[in-house]
C-alpha positions as CSV (number, residue, x, y, z in Angstrom):
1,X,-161.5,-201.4,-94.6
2,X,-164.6,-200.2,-95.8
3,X,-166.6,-202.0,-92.7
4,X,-164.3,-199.6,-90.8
5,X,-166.0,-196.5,-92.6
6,X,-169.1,-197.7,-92.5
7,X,-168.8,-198.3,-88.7
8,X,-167.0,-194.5,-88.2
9,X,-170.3,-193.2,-90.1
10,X,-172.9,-195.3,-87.9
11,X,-170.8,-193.8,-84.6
12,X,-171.2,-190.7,-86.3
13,X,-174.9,-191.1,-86.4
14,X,-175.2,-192.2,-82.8
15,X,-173.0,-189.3,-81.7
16,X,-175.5,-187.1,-83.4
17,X,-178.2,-188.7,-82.2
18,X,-177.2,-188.3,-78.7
19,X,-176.5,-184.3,-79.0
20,X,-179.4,-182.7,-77.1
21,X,-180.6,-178.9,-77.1
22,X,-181.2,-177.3,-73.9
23,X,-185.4,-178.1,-73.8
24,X,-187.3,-174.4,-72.8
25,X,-189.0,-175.9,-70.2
26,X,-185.9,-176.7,-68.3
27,X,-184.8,-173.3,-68.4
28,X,-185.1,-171.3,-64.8
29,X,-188.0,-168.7,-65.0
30,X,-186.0,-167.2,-62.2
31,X,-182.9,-164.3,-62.4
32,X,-179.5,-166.3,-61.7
33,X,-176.5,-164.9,-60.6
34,X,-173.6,-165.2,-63.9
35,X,-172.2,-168.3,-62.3
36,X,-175.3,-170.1,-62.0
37,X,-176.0,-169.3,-65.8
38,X,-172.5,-170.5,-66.7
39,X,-172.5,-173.8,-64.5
40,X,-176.5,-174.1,-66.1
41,X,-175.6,-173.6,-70.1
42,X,-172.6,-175.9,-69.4
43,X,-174.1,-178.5,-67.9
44,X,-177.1,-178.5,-70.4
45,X,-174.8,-178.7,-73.4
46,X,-172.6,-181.1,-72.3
47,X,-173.0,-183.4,-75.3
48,X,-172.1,-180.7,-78.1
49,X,-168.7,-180.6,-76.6
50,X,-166.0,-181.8,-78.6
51,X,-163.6,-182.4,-75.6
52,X,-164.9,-182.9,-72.0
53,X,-162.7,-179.9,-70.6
54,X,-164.2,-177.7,-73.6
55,X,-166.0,-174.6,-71.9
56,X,-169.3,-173.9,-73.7
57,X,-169.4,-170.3,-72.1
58,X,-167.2,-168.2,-69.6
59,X,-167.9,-165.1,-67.5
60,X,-165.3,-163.4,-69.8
61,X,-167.6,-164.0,-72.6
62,X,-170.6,-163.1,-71.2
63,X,-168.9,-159.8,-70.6
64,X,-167.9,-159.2,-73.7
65,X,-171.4,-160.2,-75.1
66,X,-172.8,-157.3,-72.9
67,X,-170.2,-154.6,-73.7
68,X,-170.1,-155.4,-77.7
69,X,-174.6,-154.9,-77.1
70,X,-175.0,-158.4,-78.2
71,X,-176.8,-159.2,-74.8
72,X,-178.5,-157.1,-72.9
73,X,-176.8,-156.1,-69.2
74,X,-178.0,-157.9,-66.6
75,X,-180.3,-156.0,-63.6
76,X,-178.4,-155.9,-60.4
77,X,-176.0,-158.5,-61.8
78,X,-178.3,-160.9,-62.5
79,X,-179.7,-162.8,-65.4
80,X,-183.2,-163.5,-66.3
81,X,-184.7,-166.5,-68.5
82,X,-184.0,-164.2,-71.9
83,X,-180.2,-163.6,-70.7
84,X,-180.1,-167.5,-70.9
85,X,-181.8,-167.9,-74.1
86,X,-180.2,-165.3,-75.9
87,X,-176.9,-166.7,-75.0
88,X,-178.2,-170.3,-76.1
89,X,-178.4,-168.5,-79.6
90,X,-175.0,-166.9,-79.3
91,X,-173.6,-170.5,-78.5
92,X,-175.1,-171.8,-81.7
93,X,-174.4,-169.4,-83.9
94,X,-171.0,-168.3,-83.3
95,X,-170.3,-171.7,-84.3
96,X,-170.5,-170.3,-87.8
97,X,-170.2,-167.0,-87.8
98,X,-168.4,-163.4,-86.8
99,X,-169.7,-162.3,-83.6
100,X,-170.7,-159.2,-85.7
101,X,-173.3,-161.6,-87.5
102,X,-174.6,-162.9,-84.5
103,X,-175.4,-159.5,-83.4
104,X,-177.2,-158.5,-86.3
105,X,-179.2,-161.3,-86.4
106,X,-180.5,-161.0,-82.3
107,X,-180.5,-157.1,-82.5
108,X,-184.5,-157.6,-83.7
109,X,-185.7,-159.8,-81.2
110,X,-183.2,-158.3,-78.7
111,X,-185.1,-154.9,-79.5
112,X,-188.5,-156.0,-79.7
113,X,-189.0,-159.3,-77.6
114,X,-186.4,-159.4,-75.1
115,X,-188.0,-158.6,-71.2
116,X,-191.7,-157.6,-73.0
117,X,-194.9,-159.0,-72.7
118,X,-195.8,-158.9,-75.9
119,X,-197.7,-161.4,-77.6
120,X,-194.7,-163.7,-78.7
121,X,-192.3,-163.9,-76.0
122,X,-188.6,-164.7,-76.0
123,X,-189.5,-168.4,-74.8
124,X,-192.0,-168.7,-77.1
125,X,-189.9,-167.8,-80.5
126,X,-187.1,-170.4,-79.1
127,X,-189.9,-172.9,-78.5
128,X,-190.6,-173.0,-81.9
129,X,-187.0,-172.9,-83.4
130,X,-186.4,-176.3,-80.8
131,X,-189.5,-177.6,-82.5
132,X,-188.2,-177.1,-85.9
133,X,-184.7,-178.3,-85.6
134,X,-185.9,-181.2,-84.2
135,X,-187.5,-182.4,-87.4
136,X,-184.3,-180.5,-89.6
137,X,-182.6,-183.3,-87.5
138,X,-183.9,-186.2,-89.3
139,X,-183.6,-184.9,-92.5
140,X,-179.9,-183.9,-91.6
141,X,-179.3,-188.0,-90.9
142,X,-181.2,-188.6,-93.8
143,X,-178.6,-186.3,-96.4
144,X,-175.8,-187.6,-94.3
145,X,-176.0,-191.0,-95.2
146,X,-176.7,-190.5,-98.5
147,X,-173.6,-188.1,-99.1
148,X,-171.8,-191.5,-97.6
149,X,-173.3,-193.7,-99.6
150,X,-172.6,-191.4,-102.4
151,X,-169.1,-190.7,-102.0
152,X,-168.4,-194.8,-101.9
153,X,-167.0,-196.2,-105.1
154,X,-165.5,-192.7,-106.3
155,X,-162.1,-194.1,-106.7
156,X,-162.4,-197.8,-108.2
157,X,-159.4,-196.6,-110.6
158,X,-157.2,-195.9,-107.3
159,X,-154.8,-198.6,-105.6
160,X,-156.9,-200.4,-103.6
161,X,-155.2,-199.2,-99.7
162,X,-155.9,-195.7,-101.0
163,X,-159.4,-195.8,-102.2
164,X,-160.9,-195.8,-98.7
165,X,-158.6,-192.4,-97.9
166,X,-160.1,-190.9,-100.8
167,X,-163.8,-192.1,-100.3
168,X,-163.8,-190.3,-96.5
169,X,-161.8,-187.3,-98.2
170,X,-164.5,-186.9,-100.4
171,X,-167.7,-187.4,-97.9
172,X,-165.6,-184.6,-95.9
173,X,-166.1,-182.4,-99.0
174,X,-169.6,-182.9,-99.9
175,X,-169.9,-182.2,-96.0
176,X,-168.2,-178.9,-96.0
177,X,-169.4,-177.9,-99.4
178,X,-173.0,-178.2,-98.0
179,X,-171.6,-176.0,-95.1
180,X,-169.8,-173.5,-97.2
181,X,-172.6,-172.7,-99.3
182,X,-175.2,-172.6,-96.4
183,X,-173.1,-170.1,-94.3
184,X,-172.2,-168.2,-97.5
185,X,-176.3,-167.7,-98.3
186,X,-176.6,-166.7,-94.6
187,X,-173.8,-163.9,-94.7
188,X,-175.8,-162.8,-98.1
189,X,-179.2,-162.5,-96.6
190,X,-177.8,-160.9,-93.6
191,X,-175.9,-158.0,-95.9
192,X,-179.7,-157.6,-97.6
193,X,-181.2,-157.2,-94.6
194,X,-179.2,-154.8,-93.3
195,X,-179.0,-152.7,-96.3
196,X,-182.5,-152.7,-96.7
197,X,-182.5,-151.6,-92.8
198,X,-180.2,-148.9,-93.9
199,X,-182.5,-147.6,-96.6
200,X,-185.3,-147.9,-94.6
201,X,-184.1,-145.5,-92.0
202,X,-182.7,-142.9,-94.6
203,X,-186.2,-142.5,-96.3
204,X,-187.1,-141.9,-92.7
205,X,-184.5,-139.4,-91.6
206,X,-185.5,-137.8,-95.2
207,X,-189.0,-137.8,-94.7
208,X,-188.2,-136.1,-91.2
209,X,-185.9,-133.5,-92.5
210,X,-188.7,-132.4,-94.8
């Protein structure tokens, strides 16, 4: 039995291993049409599906995206390269939190880097987040297997068909626990933020007023 976990873990690992981002420099630097963008984003995060008839994005949401000012509307219904990397960040993030988060967090760049030519583009700040998750990635195997190696051996008091149950039960918990508290100090730095934003703009409106 505990082969068995150990061998769920290392397909764990490999499954991991095998996820892939969408790489910027496979992104079209040319305006696509919303089906192309759909059939595109799908096909490009294939692997972080976690059933094949899973849809990783749907004209519907798209839509809604664009009314809720989340994304952009598209010019003369069509998408540029920043319409696709913007919704590449939706994707991810609405993994883990409310759609009102998500917004909150793109409404910066949305507002100051999304169609310029400023210095730092819209390709170049998702360059640099790919770059960055792609070392978090080791260190995420790294913490994984420890919480697995860590959780083994918690039950030696248990009858012996159960302790394996309980072992998994508890590498699920250290698992969520790590999520739980991440997504919780997100939630809490987006609240600062945007109270600070708040303040910010009523020492403005006040200074106006004056």
């Amino acid at each position: 039995m505990k082969s068995e976990s150990r061998q769920l873990l290392n397909e764990m690992l490999k499954h991991f291993s095998e996820l892939d981002y969408v790489h910027p420099e496979d992104i079209p630097n040319i305006d696509l049409y919303v089906d192309q963008v759909t059939t595109f984003i799908d096909s490009q995060l294939e692997s972080t599906k976690r059933n094949p008839e899973d849809k990783t994005l749907t004209k519907t949401m798209i839509n809604n995206y664009a009314k809720n000012h989340i994304l952009p509307p598209p010019e003369k219904k069509k998408y540029s390269r920043d319409h696709v990397l913007m919704l590449i960040f939706i994707y991810y993030f609405k993994n883990f939190m409310s759609i009102s988060d998500v917004g909150e967090i793109l409404e910066p760049l949305k507002d100051n880097y999304f169609g310029t030519d400023s210095n730092i583009s819209f390709y170049d700040i998702y360059s640099k987040m790919v770059e960055l998750e792609s070392t978090e990635a080791r260190i995420l195997v790294k913490d994984m297997i420890k919480k697995f190696n860590d959780s083994r051996g918690m039950f030696t008091d248990a009858p012996e068909e159960d302790q394996e149950m309980l072992e998994n039960f508890t590498f699920i918990c250290m698992l969520g626990f790590d999520v739980y508290i991440k997504k919780m100090m997100i939630e809490e730095f987006i609240d600062m933020s945007k109270k600070k934003h708040d303040n910010d703009d009523d020492k403005k409106k006040e200074k106006k007023d004056k």
